[in-house]
CHARMM-style PDB file with segment names, atoms N, HN, CA, C and O in Angstrom:
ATOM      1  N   UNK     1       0.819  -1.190   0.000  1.00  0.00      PROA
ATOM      2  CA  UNK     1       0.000   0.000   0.000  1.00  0.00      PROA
ATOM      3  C   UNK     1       0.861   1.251   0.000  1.00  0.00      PROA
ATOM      4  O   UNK     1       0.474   2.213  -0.664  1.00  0.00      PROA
ATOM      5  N   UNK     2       2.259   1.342   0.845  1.00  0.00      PROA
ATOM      6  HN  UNK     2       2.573   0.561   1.385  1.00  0.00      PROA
ATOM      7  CA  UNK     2       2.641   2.624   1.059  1.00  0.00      PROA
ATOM      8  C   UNK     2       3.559   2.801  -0.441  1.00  0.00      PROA
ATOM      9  O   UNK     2       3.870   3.963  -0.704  1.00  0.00      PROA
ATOM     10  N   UNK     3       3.976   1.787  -1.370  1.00  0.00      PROA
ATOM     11  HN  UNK     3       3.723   0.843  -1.156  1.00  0.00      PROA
ATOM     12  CA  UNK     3       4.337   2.143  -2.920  1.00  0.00      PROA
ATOM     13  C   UNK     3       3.481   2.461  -3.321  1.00  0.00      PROA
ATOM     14  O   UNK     3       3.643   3.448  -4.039  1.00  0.00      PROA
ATOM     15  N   UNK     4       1.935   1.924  -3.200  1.00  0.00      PROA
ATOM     16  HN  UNK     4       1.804   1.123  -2.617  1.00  0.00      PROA
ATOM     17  CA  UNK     4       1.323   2.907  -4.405  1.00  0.00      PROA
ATOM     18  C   UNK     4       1.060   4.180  -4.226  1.00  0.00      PROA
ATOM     19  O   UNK     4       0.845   5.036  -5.085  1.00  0.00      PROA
ATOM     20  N   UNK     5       1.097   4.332  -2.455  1.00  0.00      PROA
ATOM     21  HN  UNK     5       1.272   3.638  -1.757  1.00  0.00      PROA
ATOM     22  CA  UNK     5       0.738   6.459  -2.411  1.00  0.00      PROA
ATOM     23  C   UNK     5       1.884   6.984  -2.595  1.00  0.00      PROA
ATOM     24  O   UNK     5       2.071   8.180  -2.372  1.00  0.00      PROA
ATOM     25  N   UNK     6       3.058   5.983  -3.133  1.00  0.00      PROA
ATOM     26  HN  UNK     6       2.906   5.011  -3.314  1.00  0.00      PROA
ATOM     27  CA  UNK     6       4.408   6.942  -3.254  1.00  0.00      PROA
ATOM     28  C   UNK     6       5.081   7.121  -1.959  1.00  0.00      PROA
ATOM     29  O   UNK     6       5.769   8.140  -1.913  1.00  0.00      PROA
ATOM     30  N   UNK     7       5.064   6.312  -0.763  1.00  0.00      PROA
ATOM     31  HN  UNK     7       4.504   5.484  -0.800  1.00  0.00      PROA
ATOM     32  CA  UNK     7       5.830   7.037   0.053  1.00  0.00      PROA
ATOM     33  C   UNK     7       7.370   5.954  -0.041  1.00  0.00      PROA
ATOM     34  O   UNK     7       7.561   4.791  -0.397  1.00  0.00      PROA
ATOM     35  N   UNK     8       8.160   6.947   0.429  1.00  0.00      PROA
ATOM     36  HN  UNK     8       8.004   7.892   0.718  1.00  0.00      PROA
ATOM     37  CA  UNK     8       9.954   6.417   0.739  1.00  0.00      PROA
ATOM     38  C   UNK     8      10.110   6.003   1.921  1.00  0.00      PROA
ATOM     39  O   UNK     8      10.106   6.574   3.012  1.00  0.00      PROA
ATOM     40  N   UNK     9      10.319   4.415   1.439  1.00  0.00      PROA
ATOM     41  HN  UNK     9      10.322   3.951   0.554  1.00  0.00      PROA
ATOM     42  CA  UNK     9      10.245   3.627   3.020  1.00  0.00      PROA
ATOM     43  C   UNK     9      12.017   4.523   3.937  1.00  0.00      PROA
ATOM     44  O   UNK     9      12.455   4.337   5.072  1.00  0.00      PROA
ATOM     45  N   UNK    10      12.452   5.248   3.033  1.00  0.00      PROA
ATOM     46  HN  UNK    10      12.096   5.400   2.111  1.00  0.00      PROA
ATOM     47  CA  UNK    10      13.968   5.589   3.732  1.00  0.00      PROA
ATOM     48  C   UNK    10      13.453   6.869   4.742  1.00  0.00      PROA
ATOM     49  O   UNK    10      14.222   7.431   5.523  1.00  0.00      PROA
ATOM     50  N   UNK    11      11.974   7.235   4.579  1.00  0.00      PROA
ATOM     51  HN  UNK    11      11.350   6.779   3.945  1.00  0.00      PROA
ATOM     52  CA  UNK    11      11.348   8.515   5.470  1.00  0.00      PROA
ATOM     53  C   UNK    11      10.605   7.900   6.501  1.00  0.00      PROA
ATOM     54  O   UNK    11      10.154   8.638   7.377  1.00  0.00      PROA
ATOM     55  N   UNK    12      10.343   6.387   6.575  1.00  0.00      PROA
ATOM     56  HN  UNK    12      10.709   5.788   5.863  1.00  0.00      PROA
ATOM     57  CA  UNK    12       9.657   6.091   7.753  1.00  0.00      PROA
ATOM     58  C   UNK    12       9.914   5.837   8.868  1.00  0.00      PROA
ATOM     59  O   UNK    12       9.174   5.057   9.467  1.00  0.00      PROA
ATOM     60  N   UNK    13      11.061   6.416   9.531  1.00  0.00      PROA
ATOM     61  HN  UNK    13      11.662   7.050   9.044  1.00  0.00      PROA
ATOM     62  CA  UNK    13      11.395   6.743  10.112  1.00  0.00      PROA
ATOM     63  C   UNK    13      10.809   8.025  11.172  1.00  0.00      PROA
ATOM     64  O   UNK    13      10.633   8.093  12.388  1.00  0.00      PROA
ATOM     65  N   UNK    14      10.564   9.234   9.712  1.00  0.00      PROA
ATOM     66  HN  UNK    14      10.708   9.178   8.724  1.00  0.00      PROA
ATOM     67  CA  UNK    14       9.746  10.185  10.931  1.00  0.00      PROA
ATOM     68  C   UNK    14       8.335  10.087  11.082  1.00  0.00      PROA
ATOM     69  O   UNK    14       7.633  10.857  11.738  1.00  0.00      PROA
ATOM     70  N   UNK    15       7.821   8.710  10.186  1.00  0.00      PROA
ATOM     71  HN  UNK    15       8.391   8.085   9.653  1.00  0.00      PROA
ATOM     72  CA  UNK    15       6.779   8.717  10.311  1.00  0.00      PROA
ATOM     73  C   UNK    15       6.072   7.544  11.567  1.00  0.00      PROA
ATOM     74  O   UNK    15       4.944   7.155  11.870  1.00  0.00      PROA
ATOM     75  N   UNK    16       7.255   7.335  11.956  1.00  0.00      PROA
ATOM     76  HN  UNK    16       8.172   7.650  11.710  1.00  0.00      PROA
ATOM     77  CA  UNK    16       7.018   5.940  13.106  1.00  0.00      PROA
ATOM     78  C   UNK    16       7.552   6.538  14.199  1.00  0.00      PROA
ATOM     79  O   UNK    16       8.655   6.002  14.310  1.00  0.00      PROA
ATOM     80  N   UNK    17       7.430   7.319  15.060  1.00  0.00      PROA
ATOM     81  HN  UNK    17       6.534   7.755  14.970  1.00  0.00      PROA
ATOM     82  CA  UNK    17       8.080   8.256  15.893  1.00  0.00      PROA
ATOM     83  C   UNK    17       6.726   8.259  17.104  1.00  0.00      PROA
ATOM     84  O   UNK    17       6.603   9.258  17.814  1.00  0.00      PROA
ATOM     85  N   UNK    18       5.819   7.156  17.250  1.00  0.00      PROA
ATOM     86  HN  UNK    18       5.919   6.345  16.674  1.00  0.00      PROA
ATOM     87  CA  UNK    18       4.935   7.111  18.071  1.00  0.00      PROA
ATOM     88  C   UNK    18       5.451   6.731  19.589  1.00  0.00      PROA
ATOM     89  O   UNK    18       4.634   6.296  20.401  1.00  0.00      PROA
ATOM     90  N   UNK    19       6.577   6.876  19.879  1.00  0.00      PROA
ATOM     91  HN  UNK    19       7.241   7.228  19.220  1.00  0.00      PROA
ATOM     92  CA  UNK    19       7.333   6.783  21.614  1.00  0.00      PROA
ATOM     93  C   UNK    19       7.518   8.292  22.014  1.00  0.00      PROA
ATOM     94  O   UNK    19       6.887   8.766  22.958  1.00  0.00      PROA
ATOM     95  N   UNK    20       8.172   8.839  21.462  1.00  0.00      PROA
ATOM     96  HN  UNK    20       8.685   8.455  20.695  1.00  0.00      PROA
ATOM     97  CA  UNK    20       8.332  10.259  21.342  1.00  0.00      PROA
ATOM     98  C   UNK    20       7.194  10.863  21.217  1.00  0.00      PROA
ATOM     99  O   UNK    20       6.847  11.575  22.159  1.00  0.00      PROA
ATOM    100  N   UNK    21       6.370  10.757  20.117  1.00  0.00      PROA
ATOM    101  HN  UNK    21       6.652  10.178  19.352  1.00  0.00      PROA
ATOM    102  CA  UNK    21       5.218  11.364  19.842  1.00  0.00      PROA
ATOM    103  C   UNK    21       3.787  11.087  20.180  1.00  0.00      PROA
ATOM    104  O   UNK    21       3.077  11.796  19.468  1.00  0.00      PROA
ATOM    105  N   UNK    22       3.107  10.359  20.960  1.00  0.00      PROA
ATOM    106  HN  UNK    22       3.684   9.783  21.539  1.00  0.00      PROA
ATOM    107  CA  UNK    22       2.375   9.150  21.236  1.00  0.00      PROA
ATOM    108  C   UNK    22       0.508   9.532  20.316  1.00  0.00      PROA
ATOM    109  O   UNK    22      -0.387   8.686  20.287  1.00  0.00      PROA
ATOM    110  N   UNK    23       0.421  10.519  19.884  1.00  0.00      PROA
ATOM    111  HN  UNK    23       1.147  11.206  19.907  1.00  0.00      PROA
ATOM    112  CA  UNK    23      -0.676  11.369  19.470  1.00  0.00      PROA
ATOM    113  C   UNK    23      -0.861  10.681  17.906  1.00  0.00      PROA
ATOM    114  O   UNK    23      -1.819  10.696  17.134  1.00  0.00      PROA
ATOM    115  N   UNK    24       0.314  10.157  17.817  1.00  0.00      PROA
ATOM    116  HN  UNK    24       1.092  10.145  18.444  1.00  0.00      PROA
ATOM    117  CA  UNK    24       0.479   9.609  16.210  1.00  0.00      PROA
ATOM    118  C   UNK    24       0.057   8.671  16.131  1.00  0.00      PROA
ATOM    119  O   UNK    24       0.216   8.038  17.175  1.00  0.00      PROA
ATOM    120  N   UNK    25      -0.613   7.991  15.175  1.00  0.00      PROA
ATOM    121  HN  UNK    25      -0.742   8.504  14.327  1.00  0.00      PROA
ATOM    122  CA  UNK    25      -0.745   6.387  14.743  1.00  0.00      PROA
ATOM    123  C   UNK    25       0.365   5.827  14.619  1.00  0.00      PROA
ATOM    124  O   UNK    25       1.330   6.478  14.221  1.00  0.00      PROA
ATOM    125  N   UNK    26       0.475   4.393  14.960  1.00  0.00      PROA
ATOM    126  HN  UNK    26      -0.310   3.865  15.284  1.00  0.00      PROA
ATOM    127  CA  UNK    26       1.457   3.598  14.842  1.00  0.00      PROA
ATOM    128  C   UNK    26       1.095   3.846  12.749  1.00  0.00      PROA
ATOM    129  O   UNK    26       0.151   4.244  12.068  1.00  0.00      PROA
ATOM    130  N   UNK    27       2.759   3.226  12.445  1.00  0.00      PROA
ATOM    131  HN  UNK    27       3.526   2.903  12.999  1.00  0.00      PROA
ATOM    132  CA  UNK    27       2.532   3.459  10.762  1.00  0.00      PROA
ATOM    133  C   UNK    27       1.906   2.670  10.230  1.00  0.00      PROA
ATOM    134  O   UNK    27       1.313   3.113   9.246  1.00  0.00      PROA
ATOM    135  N   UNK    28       1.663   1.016  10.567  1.00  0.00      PROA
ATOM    136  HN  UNK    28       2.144   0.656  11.367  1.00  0.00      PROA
ATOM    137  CA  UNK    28       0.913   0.753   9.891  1.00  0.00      PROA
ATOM    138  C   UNK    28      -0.689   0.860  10.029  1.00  0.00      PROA
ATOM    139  O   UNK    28      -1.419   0.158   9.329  1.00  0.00      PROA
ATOM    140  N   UNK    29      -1.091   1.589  10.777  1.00  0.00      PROA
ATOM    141  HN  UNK    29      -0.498   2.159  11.346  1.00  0.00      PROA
ATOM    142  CA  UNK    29      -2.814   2.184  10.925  1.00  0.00      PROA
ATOM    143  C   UNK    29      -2.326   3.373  10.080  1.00  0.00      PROA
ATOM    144  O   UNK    29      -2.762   3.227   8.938  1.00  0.00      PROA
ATOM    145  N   UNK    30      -1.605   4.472  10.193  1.00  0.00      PROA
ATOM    146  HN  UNK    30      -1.251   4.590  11.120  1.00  0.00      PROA
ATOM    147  CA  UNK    30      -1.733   5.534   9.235  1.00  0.00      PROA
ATOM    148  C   UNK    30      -1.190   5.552   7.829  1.00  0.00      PROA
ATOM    149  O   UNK    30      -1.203   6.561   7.125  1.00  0.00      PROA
ATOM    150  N   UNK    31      -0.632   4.184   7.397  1.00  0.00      PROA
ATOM    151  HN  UNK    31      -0.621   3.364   7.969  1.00  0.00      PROA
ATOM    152  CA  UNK    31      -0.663   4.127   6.213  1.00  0.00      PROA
ATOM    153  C   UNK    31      -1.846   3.244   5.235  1.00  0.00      PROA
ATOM    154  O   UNK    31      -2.025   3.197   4.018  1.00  0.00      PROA
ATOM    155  N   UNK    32      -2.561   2.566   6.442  1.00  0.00      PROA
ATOM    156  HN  UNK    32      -2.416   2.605   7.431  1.00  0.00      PROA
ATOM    157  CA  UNK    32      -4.133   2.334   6.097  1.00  0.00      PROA
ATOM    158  C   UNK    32      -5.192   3.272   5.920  1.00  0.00      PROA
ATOM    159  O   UNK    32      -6.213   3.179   5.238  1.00  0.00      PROA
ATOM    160  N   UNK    33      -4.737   4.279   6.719  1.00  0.00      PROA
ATOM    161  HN  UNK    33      -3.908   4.354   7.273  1.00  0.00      PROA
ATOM    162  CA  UNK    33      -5.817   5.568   6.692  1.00  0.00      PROA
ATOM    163  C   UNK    33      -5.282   6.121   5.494  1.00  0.00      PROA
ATOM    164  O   UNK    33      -5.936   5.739   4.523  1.00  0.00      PROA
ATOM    165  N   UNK    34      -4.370   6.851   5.206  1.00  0.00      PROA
ATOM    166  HN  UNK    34      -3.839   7.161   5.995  1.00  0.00      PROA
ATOM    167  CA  UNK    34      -4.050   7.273   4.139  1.00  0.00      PROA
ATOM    168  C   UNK    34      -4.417   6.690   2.839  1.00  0.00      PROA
ATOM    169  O   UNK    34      -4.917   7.443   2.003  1.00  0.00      PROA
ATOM    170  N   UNK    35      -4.201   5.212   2.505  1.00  0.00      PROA
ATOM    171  HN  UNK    35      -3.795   4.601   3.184  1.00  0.00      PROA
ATOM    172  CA  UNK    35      -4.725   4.518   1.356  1.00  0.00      PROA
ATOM    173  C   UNK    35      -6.383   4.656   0.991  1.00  0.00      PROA
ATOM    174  O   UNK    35      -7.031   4.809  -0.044  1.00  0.00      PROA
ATOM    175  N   UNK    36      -6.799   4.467   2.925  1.00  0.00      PROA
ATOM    176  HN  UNK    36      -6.273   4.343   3.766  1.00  0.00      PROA
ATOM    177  CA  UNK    36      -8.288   5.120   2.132  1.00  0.00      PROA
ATOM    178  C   UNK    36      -8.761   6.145   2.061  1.00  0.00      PROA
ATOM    179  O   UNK    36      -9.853   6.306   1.515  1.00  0.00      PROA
ATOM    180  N   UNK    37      -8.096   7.085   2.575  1.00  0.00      PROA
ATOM    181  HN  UNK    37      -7.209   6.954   3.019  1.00  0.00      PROA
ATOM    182  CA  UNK    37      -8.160   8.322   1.770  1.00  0.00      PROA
ATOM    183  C   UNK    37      -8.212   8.775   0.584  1.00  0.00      PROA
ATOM    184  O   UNK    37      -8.973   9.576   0.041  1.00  0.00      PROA
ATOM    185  N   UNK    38      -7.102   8.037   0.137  1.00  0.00      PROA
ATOM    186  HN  UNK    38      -6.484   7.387   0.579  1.00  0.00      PROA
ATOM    187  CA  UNK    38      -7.121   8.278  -1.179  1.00  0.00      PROA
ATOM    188  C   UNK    38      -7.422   7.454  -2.171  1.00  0.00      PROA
ATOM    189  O   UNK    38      -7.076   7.857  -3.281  1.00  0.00      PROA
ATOM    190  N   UNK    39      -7.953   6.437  -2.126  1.00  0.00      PROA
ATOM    191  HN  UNK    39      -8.234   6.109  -1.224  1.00  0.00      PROA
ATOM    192  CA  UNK    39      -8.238   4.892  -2.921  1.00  0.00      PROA
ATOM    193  C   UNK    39      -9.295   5.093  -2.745  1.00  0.00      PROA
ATOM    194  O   UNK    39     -10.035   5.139  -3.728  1.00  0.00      PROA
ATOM    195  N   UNK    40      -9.793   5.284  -1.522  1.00  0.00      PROA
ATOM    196  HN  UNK    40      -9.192   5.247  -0.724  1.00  0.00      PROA
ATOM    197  CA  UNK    40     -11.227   4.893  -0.983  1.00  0.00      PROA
ATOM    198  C   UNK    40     -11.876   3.293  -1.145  1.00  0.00      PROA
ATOM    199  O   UNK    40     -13.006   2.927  -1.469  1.00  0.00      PROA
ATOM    200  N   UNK    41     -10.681   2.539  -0.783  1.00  0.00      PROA
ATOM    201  HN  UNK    41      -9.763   2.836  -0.520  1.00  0.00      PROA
ATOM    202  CA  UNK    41     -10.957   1.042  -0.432  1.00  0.00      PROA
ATOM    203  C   UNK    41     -10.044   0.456   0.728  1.00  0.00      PROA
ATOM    204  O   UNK    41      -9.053   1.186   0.700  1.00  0.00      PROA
ATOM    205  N   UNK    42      -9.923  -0.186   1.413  1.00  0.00      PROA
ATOM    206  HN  UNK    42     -10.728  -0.779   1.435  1.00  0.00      PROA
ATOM    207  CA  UNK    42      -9.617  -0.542   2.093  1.00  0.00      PROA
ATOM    208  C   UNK    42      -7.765  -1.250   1.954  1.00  0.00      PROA
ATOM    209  O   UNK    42      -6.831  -1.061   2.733  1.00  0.00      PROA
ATOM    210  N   UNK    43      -7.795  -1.960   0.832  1.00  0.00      PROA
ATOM    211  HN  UNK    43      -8.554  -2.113   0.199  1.00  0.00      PROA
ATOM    212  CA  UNK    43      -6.202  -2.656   0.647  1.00  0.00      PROA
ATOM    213  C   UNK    43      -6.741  -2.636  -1.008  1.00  0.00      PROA
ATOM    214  O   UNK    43      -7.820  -2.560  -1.596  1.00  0.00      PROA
ATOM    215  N   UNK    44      -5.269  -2.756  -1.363  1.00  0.00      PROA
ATOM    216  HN  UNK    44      -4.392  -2.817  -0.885  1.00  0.00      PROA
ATOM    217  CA  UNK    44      -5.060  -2.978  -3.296  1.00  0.00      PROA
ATOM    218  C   UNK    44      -6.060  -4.296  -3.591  1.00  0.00      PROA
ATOM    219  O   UNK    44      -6.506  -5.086  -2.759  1.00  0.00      PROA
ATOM    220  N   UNK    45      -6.275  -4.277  -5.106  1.00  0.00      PROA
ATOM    221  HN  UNK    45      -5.912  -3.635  -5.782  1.00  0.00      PROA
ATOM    222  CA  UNK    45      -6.823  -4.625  -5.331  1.00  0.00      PROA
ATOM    223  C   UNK    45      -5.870  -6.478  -5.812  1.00  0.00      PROA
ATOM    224  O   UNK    45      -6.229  -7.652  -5.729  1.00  0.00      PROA
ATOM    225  N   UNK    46      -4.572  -5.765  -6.298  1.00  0.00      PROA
ATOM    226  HN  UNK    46      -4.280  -4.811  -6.366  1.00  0.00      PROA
ATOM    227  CA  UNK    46      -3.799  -6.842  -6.491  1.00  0.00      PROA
ATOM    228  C   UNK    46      -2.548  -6.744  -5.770  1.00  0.00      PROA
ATOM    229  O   UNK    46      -1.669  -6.001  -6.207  1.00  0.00      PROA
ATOM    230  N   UNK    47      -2.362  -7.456  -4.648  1.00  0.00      PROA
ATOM    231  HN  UNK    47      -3.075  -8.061  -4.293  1.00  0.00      PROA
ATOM    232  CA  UNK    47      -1.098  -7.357  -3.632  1.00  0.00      PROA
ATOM    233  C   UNK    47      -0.012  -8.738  -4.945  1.00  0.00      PROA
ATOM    234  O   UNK    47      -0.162  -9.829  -5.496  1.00  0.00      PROA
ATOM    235  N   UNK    48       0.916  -7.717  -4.806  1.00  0.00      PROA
ATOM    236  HN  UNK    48       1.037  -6.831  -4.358  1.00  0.00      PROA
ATOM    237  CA  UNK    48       2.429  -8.471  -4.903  1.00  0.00      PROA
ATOM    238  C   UNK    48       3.136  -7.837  -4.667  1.00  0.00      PROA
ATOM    239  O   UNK    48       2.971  -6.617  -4.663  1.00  0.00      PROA
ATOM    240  N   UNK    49       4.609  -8.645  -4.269  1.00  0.00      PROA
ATOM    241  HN  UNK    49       4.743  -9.636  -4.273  1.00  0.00      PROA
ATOM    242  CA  UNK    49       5.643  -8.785  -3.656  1.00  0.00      PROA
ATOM    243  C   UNK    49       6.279  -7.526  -4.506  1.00  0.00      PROA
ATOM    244  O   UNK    49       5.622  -6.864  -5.311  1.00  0.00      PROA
ATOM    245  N   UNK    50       7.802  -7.284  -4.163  1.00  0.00      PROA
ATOM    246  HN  UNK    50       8.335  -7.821  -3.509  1.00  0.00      PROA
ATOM    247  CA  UNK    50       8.463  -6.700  -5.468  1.00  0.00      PROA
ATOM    248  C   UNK    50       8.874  -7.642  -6.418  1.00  0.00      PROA
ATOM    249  O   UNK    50       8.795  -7.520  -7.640  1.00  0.00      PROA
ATOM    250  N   UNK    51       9.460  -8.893  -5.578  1.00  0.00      PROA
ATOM    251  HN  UNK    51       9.524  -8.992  -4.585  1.00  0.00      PROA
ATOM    252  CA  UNK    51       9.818 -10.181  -6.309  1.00  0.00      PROA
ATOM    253  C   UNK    51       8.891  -9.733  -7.619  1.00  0.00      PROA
ATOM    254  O   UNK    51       9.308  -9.226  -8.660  1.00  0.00      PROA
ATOM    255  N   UNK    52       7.541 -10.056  -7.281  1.00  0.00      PROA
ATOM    256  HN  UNK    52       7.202 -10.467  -6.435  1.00  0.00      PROA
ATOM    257  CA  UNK    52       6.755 -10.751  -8.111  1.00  0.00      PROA
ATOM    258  C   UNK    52       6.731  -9.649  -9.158  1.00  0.00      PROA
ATOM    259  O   UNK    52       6.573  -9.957 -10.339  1.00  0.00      PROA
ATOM    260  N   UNK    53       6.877  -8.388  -8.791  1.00  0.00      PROA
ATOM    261  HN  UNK    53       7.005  -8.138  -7.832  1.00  0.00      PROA
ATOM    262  CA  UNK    53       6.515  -7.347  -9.540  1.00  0.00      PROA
ATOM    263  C   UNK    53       8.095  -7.256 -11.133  1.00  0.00      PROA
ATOM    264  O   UNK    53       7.892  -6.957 -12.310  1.00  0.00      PROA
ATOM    265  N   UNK    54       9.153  -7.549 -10.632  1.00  0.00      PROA
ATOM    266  HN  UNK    54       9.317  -7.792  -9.676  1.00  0.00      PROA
ATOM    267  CA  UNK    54      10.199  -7.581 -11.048  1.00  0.00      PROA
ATOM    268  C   UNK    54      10.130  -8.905 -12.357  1.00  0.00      PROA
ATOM    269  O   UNK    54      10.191  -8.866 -13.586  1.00  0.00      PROA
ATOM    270  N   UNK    55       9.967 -10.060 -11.307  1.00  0.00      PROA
ATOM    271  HN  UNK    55       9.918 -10.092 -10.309  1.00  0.00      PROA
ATOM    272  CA  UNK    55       9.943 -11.126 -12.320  1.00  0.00      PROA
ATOM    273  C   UNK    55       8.633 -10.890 -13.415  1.00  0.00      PROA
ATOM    274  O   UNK    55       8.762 -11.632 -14.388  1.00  0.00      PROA
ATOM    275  N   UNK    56       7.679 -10.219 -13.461  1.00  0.00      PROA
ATOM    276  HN  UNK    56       7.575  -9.616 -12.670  1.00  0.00      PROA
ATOM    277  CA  UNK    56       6.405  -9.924 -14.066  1.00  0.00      PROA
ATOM    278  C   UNK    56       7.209  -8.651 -15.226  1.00  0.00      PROA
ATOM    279  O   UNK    56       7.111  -8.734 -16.450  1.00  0.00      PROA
ATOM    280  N   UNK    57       7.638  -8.027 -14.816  1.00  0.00      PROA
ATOM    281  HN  UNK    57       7.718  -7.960 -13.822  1.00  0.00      PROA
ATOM    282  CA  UNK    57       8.299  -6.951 -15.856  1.00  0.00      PROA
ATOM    283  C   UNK    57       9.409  -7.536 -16.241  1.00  0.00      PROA
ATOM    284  O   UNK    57       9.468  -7.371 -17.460  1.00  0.00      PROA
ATOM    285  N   UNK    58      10.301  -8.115 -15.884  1.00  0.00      PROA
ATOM    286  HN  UNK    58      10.253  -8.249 -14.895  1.00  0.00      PROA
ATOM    287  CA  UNK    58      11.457  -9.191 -16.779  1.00  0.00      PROA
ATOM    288  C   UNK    58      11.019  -9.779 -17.820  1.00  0.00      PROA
ATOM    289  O   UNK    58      11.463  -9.730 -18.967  1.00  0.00      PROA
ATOM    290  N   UNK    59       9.585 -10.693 -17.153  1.00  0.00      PROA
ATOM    291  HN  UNK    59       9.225 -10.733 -16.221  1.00  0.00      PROA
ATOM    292  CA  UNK    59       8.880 -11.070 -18.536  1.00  0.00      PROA
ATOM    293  C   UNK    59       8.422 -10.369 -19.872  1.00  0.00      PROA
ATOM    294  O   UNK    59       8.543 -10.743 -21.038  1.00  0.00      PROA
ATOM    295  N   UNK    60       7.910  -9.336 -19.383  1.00  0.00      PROA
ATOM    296  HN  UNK    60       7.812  -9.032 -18.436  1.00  0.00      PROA
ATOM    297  CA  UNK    60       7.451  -8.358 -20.351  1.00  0.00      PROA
ATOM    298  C   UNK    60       8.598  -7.978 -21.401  1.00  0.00      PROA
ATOM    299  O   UNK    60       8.656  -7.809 -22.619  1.00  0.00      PROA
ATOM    300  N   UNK    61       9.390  -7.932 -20.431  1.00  0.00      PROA
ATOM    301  HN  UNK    61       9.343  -8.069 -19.442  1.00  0.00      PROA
ATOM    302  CA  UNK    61      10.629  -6.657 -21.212  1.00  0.00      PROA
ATOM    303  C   UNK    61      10.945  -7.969 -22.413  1.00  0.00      PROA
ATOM    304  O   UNK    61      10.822  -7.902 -23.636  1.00  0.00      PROA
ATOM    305  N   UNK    62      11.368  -9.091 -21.600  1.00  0.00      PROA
ATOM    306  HN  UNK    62      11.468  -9.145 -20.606  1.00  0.00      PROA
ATOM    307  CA  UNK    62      12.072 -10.277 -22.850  1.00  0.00      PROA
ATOM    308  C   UNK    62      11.176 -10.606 -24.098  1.00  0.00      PROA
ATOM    309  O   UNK    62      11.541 -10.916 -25.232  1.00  0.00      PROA
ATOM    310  N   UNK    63       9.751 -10.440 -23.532  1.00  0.00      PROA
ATOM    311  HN  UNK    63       9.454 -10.188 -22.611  1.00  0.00      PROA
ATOM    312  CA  UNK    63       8.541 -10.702 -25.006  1.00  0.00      PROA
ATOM    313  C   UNK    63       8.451  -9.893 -25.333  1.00  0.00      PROA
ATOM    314  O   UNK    63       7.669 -10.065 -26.268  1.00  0.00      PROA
ATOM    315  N   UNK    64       8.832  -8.287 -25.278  1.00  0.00      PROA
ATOM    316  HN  UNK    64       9.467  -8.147 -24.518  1.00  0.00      PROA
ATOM    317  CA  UNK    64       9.081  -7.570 -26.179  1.00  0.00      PROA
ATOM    318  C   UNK    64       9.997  -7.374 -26.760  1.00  0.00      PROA
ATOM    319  O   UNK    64       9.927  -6.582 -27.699  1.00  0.00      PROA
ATOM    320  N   UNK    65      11.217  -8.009 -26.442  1.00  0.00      PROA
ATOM    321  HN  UNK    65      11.273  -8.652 -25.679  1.00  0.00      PROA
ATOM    322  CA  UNK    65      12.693  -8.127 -27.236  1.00  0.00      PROA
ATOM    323  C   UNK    65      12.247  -9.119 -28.164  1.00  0.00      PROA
ATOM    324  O   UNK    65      12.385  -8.881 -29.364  1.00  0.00      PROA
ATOM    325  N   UNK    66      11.809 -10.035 -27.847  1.00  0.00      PROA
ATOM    326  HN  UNK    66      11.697 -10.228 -26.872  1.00  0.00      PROA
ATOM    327  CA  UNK    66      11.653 -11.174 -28.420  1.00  0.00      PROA
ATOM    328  C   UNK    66      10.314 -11.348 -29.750  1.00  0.00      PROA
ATOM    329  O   UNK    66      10.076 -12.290 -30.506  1.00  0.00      PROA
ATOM    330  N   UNK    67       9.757 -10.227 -29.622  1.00  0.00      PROA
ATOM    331  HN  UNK    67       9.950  -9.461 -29.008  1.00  0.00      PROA
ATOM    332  CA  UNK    67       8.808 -10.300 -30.740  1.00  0.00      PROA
ATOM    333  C   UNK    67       6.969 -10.662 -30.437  1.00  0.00      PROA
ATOM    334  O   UNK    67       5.926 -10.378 -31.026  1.00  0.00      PROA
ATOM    335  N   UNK    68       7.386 -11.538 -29.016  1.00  0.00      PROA
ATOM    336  HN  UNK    68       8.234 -11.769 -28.537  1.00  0.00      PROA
ATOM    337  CA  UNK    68       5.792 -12.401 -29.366  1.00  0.00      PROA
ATOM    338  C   UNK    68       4.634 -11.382 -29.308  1.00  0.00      PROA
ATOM    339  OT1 UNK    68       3.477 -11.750 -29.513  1.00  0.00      PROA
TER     340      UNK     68
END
């Protein structure tokens, strides 16, 4: 969920700061709120891995080298 709103897992850091900050959502409730904010559904519609996402565009890329 937090790749498709675009966020940089290298910033979640200030976004998990709920000891210090306690007023905050833990991140994974506010990166649920956020998705439905802006999705307005609850979770993706198609969850995969990066694995899966990588080996799925490897494929692509080679059947388009490849002609089929």
């Amino acid at each position: 969920m937090a790749r498709e709103l675009g966020l940089n897992p290298r910033k979640f850091g200030s976004l998990a700061n709920t000891k210090q900050e306690p007023w905050k959502l833990p991140l994974p409730d506010f990166i649920e709120e956020l998705y439905f904010k802006h999705f307005k559904k609850n979770q993706p519609d198609n969850v995969q891995s990066i694995e899966q996402m990588v080996s799925e565009y490897n494929k692509k890329k080679k059947s388009a080298e490849t002609g089929d």
